[in-house]
C-alpha positions as a Markdown table, in Angstrom:
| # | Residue | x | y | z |
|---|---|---|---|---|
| 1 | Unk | 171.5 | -24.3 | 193.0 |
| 2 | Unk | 174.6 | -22.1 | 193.6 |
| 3 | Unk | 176.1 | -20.1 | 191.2 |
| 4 | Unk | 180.3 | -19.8 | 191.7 |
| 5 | Unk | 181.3 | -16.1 | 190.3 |
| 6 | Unk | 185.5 | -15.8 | 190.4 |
| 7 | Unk | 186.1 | -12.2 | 191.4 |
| 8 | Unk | 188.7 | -10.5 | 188.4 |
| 9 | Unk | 191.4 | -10.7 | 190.6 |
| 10 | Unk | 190.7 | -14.7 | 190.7 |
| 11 | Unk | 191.7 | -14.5 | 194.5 |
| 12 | Unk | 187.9 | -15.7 | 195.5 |
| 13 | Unk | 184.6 | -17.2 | 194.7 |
| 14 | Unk | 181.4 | -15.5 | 195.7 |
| 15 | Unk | 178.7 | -18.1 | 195.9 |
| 16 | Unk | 175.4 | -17.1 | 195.0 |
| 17 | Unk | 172.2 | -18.9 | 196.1 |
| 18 | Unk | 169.0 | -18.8 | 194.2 |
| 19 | Unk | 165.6 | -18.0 | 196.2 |
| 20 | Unk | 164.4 | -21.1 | 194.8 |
| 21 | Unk | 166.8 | -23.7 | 196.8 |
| 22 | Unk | 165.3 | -25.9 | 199.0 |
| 23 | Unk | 166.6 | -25.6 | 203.2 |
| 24 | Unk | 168.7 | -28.8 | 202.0 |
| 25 | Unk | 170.2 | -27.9 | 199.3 |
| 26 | Unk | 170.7 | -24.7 | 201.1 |
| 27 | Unk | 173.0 | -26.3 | 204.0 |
| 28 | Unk | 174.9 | -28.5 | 201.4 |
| 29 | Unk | 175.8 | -25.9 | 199.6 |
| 30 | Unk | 177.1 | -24.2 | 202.9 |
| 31 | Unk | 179.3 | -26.8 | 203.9 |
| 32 | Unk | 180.7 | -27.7 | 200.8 |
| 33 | Unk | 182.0 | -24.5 | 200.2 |
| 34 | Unk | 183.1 | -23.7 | 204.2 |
| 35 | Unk | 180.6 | -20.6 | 204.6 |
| 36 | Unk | 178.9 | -19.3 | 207.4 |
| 37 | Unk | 176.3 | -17.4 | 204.9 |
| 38 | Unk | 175.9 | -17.0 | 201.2 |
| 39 | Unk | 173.8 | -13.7 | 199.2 |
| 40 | Unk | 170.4 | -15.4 | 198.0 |
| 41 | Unk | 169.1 | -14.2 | 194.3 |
| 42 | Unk | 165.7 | -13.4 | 193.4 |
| 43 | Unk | 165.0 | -15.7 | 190.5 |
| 44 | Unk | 162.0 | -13.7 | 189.5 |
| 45 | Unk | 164.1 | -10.5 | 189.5 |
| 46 | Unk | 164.6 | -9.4 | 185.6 |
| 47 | Unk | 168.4 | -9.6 | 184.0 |
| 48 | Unk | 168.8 | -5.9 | 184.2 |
| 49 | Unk | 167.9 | -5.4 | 187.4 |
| 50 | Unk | 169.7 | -3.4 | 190.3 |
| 51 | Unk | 171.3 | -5.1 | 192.9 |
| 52 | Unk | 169.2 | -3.8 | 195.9 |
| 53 | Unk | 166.5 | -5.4 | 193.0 |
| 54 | Unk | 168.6 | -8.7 | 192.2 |
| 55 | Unk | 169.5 | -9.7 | 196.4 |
| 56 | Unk | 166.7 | -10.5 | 198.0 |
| 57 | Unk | 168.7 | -11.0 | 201.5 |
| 58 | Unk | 171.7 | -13.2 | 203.4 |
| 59 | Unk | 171.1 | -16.6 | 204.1 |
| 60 | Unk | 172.9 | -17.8 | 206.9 |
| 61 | Unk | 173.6 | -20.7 | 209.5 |
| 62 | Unk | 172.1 | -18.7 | 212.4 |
| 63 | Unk | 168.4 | -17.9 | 210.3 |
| 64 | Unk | 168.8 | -21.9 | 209.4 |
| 65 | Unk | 168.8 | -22.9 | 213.1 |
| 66 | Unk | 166.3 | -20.5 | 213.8 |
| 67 | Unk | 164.0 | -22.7 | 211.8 |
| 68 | Unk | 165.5 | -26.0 | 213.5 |
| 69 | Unk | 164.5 | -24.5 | 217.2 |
| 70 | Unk | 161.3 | -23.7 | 216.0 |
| 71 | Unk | 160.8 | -27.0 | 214.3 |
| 72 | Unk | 161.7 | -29.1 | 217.6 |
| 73 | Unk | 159.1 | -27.2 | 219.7 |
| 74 | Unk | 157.1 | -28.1 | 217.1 |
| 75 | Unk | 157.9 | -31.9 | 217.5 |
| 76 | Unk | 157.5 | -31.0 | 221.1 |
| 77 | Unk | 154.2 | -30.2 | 221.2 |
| 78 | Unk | 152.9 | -33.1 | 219.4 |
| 79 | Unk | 154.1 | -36.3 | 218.0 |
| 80 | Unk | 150.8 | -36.7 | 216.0 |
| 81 | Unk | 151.1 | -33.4 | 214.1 |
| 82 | Unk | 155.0 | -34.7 | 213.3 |
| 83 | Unk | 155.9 | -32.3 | 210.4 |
| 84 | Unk | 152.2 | -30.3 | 209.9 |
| 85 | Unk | 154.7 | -27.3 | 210.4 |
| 86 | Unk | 152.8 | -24.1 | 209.1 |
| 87 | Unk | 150.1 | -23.2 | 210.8 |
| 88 | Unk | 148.7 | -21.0 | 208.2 |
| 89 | Unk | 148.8 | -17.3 | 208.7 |
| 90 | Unk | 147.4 | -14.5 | 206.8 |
| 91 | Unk | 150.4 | -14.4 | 204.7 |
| 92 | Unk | 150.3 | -18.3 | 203.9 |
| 93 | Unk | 153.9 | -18.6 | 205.7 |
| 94 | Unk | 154.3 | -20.3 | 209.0 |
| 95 | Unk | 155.7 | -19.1 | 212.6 |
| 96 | Unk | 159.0 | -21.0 | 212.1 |
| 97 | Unk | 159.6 | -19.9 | 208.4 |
| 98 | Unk | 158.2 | -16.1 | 209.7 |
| 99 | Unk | 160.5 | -16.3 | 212.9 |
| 100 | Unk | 163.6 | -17.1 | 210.4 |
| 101 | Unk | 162.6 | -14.5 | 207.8 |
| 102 | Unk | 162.5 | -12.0 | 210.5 |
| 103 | Unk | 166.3 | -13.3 | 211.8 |
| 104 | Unk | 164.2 | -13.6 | 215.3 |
| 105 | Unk | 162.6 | -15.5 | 217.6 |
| 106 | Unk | 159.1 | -13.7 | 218.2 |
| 107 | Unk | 157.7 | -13.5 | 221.6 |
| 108 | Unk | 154.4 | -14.8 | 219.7 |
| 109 | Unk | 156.4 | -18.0 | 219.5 |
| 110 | Unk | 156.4 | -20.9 | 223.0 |
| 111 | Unk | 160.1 | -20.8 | 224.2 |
| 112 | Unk | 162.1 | -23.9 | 222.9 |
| 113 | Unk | 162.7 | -26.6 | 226.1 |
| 114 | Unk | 165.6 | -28.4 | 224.7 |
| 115 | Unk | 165.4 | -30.8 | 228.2 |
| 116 | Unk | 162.5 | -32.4 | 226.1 |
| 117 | Unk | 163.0 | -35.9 | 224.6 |
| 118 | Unk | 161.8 | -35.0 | 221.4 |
| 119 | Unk | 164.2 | -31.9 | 221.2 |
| 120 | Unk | 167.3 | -34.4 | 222.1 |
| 121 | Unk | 166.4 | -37.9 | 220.9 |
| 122 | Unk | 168.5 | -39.0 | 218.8 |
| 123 | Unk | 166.2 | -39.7 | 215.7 |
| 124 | Unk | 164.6 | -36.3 | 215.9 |
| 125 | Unk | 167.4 | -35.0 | 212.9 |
| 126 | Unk | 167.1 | -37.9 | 210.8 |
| 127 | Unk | 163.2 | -37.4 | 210.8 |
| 128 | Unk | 163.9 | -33.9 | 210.3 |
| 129 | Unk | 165.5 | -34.5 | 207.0 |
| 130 | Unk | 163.5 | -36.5 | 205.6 |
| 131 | Unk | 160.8 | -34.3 | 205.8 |
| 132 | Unk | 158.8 | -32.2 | 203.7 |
| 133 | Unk | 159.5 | -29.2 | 205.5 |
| 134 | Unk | 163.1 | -29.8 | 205.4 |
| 135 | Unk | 163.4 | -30.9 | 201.6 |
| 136 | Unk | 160.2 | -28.4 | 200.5 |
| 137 | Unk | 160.8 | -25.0 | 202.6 |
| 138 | Unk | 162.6 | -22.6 | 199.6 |
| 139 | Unk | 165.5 | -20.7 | 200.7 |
| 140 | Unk | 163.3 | -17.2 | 199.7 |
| 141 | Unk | 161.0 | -18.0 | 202.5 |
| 142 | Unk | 164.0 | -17.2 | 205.1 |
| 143 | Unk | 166.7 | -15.2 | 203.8 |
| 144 | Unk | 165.6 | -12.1 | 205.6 |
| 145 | Unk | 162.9 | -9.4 | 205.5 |
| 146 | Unk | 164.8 | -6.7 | 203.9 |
| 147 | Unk | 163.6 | -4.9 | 200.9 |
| 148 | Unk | 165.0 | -1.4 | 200.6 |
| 149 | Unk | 168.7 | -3.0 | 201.2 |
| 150 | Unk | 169.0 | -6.3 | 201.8 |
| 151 | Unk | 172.2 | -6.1 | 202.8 |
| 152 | Unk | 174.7 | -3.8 | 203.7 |
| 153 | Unk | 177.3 | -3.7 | 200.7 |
| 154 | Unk | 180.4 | -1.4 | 200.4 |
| 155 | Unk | 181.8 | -0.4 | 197.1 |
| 156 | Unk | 185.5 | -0.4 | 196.0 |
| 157 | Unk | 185.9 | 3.1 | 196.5 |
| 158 | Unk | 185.1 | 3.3 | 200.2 |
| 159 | Unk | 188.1 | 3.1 | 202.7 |
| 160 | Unk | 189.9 | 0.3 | 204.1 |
| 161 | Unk | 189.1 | 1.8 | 207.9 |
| 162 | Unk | 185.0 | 1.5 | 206.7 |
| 163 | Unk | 186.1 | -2.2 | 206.1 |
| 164 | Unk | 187.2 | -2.6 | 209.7 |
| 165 | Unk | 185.1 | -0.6 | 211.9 |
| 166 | Unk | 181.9 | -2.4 | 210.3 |
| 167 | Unk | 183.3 | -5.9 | 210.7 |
| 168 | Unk | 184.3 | -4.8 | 214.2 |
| 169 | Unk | 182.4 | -2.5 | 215.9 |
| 170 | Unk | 179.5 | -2.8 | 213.9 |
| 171 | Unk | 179.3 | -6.6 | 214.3 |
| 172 | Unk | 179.3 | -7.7 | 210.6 |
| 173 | Unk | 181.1 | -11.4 | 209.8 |
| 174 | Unk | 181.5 | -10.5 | 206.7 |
| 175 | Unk | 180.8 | -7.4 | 204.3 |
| 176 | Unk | 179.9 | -7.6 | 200.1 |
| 177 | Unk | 181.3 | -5.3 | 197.7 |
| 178 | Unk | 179.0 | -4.4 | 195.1 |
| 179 | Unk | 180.2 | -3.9 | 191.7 |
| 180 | Unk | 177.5 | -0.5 | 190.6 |
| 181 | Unk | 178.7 | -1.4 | 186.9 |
| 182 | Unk | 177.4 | -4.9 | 186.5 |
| 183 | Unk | 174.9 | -4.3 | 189.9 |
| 184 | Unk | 176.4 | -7.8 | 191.3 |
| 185 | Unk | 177.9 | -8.7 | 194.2 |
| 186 | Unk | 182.2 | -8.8 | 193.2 |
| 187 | Unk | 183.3 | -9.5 | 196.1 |
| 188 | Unk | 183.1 | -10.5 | 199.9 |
| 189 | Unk | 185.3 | -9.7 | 202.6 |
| 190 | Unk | 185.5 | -11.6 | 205.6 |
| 191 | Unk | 186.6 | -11.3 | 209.4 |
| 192 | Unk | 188.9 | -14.6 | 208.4 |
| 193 | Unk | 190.2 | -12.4 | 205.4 |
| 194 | Unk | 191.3 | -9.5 | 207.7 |
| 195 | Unk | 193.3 | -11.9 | 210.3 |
| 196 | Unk | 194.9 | -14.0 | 207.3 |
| 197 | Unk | 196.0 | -10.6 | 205.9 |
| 198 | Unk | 197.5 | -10.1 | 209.7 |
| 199 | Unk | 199.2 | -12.9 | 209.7 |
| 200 | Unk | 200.9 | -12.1 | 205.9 |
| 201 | Unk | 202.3 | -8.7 | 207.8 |
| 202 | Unk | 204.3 | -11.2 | 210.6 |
| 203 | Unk | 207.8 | -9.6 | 210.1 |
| 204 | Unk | 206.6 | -5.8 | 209.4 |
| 205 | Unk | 208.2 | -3.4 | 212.1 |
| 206 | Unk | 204.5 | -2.4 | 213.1 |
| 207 | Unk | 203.1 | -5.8 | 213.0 |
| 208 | Unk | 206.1 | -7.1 | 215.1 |
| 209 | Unk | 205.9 | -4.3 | 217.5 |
| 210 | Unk | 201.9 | -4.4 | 218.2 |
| 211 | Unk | 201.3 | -8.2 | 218.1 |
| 212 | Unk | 204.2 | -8.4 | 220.6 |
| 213 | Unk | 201.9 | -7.2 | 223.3 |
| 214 | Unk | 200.1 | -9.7 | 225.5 |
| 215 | Unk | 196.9 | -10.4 | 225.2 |
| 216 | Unk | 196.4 | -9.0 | 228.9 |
| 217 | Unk | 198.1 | -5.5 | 228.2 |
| 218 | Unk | 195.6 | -5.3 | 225.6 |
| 219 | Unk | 192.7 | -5.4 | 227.4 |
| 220 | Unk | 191.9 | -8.5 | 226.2 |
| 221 | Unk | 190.0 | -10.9 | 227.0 |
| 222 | Unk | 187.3 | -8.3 | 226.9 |
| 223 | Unk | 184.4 | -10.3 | 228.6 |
| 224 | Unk | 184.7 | -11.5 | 232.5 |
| 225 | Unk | 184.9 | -15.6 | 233.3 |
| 226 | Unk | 181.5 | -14.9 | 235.0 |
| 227 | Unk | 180.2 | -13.5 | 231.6 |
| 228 | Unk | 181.0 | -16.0 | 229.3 |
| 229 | Unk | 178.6 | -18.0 | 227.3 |
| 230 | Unk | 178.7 | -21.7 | 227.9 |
| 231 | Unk | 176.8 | -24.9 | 227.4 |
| 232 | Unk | 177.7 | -27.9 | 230.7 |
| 233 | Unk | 178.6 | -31.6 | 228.5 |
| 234 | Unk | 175.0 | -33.5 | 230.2 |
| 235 | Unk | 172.9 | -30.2 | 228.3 |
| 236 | Unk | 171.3 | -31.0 | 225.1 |
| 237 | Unk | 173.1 | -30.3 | 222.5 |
| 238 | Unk | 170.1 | -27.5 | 221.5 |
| 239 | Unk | 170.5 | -26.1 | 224.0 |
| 240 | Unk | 173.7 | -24.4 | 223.1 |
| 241 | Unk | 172.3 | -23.3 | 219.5 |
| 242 | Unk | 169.2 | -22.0 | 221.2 |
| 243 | Unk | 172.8 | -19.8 | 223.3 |
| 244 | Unk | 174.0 | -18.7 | 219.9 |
| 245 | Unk | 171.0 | -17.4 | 218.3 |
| 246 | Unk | 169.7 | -15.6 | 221.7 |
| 247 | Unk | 172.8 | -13.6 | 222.5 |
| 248 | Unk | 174.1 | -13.2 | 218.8 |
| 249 | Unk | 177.5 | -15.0 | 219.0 |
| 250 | Unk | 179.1 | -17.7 | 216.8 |
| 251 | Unk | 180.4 | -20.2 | 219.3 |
| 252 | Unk | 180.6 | -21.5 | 222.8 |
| 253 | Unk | 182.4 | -23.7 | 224.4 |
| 254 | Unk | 181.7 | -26.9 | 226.1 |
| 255 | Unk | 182.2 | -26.8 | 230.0 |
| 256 | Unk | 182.6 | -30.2 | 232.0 |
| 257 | Unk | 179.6 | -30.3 | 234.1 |
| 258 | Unk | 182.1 | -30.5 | 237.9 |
| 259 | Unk | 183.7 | -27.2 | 236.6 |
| 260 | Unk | 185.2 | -24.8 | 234.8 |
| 261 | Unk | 187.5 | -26.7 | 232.5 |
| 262 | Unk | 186.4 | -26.8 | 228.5 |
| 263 | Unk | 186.4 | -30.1 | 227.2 |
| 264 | Unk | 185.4 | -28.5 | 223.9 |
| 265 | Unk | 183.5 | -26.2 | 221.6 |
| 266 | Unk | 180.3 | -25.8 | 219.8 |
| 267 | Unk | 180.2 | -23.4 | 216.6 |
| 268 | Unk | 177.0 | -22.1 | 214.7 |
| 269 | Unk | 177.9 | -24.0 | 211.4 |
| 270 | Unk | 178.3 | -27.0 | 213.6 |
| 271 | Unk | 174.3 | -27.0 | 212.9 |
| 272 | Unk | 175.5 | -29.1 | 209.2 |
| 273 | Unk | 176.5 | -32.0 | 211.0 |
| 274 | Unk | 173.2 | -32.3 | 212.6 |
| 275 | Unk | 171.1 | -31.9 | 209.5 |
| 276 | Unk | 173.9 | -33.7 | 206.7 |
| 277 | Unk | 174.8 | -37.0 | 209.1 |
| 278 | Unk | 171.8 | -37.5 | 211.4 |
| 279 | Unk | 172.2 | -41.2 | 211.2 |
| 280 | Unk | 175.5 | -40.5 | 213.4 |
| 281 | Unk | 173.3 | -40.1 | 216.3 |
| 282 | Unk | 171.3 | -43.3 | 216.7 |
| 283 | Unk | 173.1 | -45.0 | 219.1 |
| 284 | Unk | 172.2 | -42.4 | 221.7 |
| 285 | Unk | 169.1 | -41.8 | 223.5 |
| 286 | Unk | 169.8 | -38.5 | 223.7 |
| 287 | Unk | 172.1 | -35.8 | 222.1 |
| 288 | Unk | 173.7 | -34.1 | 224.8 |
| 289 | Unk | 176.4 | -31.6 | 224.3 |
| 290 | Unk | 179.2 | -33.9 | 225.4 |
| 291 | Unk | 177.4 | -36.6 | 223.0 |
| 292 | Unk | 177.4 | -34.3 | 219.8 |
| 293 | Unk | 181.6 | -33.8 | 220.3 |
| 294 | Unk | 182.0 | -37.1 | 220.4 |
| 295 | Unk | 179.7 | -38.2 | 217.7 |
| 296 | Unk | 181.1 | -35.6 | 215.6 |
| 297 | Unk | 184.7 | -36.5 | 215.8 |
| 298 | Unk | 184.5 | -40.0 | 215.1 |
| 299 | Unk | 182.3 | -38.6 | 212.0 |
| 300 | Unk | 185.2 | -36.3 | 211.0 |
| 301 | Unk | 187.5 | -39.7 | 211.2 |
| 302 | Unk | 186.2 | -41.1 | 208.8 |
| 303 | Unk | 185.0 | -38.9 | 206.3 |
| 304 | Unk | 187.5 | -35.2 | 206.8 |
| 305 | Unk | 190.3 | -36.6 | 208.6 |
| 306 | Unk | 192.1 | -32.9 | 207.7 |
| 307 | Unk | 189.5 | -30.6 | 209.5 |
| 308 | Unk | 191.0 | -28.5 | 212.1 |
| 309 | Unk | 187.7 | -29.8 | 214.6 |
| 310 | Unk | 189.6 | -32.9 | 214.7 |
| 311 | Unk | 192.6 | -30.6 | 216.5 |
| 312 | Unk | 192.4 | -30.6 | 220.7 |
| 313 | Unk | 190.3 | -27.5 | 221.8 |
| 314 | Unk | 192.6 | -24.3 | 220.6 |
| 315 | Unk | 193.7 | -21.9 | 224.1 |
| 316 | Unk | 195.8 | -19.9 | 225.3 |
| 317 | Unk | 196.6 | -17.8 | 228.4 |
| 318 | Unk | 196.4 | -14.1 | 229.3 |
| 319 | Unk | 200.2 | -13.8 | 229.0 |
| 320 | Unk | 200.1 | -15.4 | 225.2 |
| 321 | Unk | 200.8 | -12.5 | 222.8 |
| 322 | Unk | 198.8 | -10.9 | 220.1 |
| 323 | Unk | 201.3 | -12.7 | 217.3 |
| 324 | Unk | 200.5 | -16.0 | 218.8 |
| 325 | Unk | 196.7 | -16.1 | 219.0 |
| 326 | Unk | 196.3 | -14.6 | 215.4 |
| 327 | Unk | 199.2 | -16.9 | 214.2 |
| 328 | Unk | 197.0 | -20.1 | 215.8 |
| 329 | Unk | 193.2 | -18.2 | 214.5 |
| 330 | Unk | 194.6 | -18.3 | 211.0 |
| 331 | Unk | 196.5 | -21.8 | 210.3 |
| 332 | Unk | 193.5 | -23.3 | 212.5 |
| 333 | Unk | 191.5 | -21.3 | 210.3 |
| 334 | Unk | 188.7 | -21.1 | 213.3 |
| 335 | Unk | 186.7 | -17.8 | 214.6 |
| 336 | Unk | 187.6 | -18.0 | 218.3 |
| 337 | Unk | 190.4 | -19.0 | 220.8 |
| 338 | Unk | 189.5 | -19.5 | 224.7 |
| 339 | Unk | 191.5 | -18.4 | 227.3 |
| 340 | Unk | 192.4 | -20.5 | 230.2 |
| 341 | Unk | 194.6 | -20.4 | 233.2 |
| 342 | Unk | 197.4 | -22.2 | 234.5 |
| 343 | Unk | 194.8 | -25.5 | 235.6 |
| 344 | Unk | 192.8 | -24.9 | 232.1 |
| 345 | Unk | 189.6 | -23.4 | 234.0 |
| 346 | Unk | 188.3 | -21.0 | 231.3 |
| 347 | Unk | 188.9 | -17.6 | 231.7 |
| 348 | Unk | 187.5 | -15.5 | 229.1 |
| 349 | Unk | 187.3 | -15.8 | 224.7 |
| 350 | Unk | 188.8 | -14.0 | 222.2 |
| 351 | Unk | 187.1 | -13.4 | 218.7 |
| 352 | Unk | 188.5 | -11.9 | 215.4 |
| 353 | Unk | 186.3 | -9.8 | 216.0 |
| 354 | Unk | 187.9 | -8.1 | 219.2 |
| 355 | Unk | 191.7 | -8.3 | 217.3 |
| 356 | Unk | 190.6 | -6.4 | 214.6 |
| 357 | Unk | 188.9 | -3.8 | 216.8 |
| 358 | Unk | 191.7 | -3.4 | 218.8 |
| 359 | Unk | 193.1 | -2.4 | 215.1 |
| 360 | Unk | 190.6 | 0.6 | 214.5 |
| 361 | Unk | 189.3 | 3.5 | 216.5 |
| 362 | Unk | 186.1 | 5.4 | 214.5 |
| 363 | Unk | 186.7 | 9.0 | 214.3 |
| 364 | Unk | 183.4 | 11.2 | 215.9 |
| 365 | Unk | 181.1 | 11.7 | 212.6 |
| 366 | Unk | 183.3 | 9.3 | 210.9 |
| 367 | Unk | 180.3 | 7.4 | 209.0 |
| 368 | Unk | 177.9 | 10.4 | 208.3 |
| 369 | Unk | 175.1 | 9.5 | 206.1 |
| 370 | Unk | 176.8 | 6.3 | 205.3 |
| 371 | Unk | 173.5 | 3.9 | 207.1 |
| 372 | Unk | 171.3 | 6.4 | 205.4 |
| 373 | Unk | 167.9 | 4.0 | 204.0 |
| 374 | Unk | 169.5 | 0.9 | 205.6 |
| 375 | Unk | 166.2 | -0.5 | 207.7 |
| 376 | Unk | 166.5 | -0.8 | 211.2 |
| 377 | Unk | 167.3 | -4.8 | 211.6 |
| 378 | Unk | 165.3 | -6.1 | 214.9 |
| 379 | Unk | 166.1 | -6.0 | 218.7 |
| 380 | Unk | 168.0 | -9.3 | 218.5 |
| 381 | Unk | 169.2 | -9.6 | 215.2 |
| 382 | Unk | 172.5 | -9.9 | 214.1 |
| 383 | Unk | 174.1 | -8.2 | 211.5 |
């Protein structure tokens, strides 16, 4: 169950989670309320408890698909076993449930092939939720392994330049602020918060003069074509989650497989139509990338005919200006824009993460103590 808390300026609702909720309940609960990630509550944790005490972690779309990759090698390995999912550990939890806790894939673990026909067929999802695992595995299992903090929170008093730099630099989507009065979460603060905000300050001699700038005399985009993170339309459709989760971003973009040219663009929430629609996906043998776009749409069609995914794949060109992209990142109310050239070969992305750093520079010593008893997080893990 989710628990809807209006913050007291009525402006937004922080959706709670209890460690309790099953992994489907868990992804309805996502996409019904348009979330990448929600704070999970310890339902064992006593009414008077401390934050740190009451939060037992972040549940998320990546740590969900985590458990999906896991569960297809899974299938992979044998049809027999079908959904015999945990092979018991010392612990009593599983490697897929243990790989998701940890926000990881662990070397322990056999690499995912997502060529595989079980990995791309296209009942493998319906099976998947309709099984045990799926309707059974409790949210509290894989929210995260931190104890001491299990999350990073800020409190009203800290500075707006804090807000940026760790939702820029330090790679955070989105950052809670704890209320230390009532020891509950008050607020949370996206990256979509900070560009809308932007995009209120159109007409502001500062804003006017800065986003003026094209994209190119900002450095921007910041990664090389050769760099960027793609998935070719005949790959299976896995295959670009598998991208997400091993190199910690939120998208990637679809890439006809005779070029350079995206035809579209794959996003780590994208995981919900997989798991909420599977019957979508009968009719194909296998679900490639370009079949999953497709699929997808028509889906969207019929059942959210005002979703911006229905909208032609969102670019725009090194000489676009800073005004324009954030202008197009906020009404299309998406997390990325590619960049293309003149013959719509892709050339680079652009994140709101890289506008708003392009907003902040951290002073030397800025932060201090400020990570002081925050656990390291692991090698790959994203904030």
């Amino acid at each position: 169950m989710d628990k809807k808390k209006p913050s007291r300026t009525g402006e937004i609702t922080v959706v709670e989670i209890n460690s309790d909720s099953s992994l489907a309940e868990v992804v309805k609960l996502l996409a019904q309320h348009k979330i990448l990630s929600a704070p999970v509550v310890d339902v064992k944790a006593p009414e008077d408890a401390s934050w740190i005490d009451r939060y037992i972690g972040i549940v998320e779309f990546a740590g969900i698909v985590v458990s999906i990759l896991h569960q297809s090698e899974k299938m992979d390995g044998s049809a027999a076993l079908a959904f015999e999912l945990f092979s018991e550990s010392e612990n009593g939890i599983g490697p897929a449930v243990a790989a998701a806790a940890n926000g990881m894939s662990s070397p322990r673990y056999r690499s995912l092939h997502p060529e595989s026909p079980t990995a791309t067929s296209g009942d493998f999802f319906e099976t998947l939720t309709s099984s045990d695992f799926y309707k059974n595995t409790k949210v509290g299992d894989i929210s995260g392994s931190f104890r001491w903090a299990p999350f990073l929170a800020l409190q009203k008093s800290n500075s707006f330049l804090t807000m940026l730099l760790l939702l820029s630099k330090y790679r955070m989507k989105s950052v809670p602020v704890v209320d230390p009065g009532e020891q509950k979460i008050d607020n949370i603060i996206t990256q979509s918060a900070v560009i809308h905000m932007l995009e209120e300050c159109a007409g502001l001699h500062w804003f006017e003069s800065w986003g003026s700038k094209k994209l190119s005399e900002l450095g921007l985009p910041l990664m090389k074509p050769s760099h960027i993170i793609k998935v070719y339309e005949d790959e299976p459709v896995l295959q670009a989650f598998k991208l997400m989760r091993q190199k910690g971003v939120g998208g990637i973009p679809v890439v006809a497989s005779n070029g350079r040219k995206a035809i579209g663009n794959i996003s780590i929430r994208d995981i919900q139509f997989l798991l909420l629609a599977p019957e979508i996906y009968k009719e194909f043998r296998s679900i490639m990338a370009k079949n999953f776009l497709t699929a997808v749409r028509s889906y969207l069609e019929e059942h959210q005919k005002d979703s911006p995914l229905l909208k032609n794949m969102v670019t725009c060109t090194r000489d676009s200006t800073l005004k324009d992209v954030i202008m197009k990142l906020d009404s299309m109310k998406i997390h990325r824009i590619y960049v293309v050239d003149g013959l719509g070969n892709l050339e680079g992305v652009i994140t709101l993460r890289d506008i708003i750093s392009k907003l902040v520079h951290e002073p030397r010593g800025y932060f201090g103590d400020f990570f002081d008893g925050v656990l390291p997080l692991p090698a790959n893990s994203r904030v």
